[in-house]
N, C-alpha and C positions, 0 to 999 in steps of 0.2 A: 955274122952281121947281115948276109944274106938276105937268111931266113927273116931277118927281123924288121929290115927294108919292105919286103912282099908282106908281111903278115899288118905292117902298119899300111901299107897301101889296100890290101883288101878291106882293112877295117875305113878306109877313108871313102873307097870305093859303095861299101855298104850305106855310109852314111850321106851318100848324095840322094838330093827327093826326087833328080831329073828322070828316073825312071821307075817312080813309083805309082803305078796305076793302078788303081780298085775300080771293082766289076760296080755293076747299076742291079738293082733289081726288087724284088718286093719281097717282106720277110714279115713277118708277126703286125699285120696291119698295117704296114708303112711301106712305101717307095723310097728308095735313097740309091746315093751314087758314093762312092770313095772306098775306101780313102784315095783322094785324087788332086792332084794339084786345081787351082782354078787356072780358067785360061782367061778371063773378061768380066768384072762386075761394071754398071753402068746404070747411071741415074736417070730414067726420065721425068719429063717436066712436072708429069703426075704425081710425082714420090716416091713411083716402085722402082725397085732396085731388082735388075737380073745380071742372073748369076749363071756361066757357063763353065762348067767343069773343061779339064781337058779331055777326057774318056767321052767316046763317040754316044750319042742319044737317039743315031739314027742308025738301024733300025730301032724303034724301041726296047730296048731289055724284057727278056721274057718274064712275063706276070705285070708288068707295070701298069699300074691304074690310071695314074695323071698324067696330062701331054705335055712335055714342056713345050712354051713359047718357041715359035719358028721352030719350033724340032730341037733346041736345042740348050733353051735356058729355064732354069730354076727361077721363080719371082720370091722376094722379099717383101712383105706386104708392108709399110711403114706405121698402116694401124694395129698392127700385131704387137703385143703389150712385151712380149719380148725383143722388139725392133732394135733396140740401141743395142744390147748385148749381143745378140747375132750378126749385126752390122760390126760392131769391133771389133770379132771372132774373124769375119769373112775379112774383114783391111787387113786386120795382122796376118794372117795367113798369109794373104795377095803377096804382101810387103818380105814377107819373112822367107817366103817360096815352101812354107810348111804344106803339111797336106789335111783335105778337110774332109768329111762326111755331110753332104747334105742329107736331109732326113726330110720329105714331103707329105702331107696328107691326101694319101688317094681319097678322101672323100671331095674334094674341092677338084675340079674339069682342067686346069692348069698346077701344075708342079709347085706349090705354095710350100715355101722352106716352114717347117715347124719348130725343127732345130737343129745344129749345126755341134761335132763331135771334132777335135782335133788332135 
């Protein structure tokens, strides 16, 4: 019975996201961070929505092309035709404490989500 106490607590152990952090960095054309919990999404007036991972942005990740906002957020552009679906992606997540990949396009000077893996 022991054994089977410890083998069901590691597996429960395994299955918390409180410490699951993924690296940032630039891979086949694209910037991205995760898999990583979020730490902050937040609307302003304007429409855009940033996105702050929990995993550090400062210093920047080696090879990273776009600068997130204040050093440390992802922007969600609201005219982006995929806006409503990566917005639902990024609430449930938030809500669920699941973990996400943001995905940016280093061609744009600011960290613009393209799209979002969970």
């Amino acid at each position: 019975m022991r054994n089977l106490e410890r083998t069901a607590l590691v597996a429960l152990a395994m299955c918390l996201p409180a410490g699951v952090f993924g690296a940032c960095g630039h891979s086949v054309g694209v910037d991205f961070c995760g898999p990583d919990l979020l730490r902050l999404i937040y609307i302003n007036a304007s429409g855009l929505v940033y996105v702050r991972p929990t995993g550090p942005l400062v210093p920047l990740p080696s090879g990273f092309v776009c600068t997130p906002v204040s050093g440390v957020y992802f922007v969600l552009n609201p005219n982006a035709a995929n806006f409503q679906q990566i917005y639902s992606a990024l609430l449930s997540a938030r809500v669920e404490g699941a973990t996400v990949t943001l995905v940016a396009d280093p061609a744009q000077p600011t960290c613009t989500i393209m799209y979002v893996t969970l």
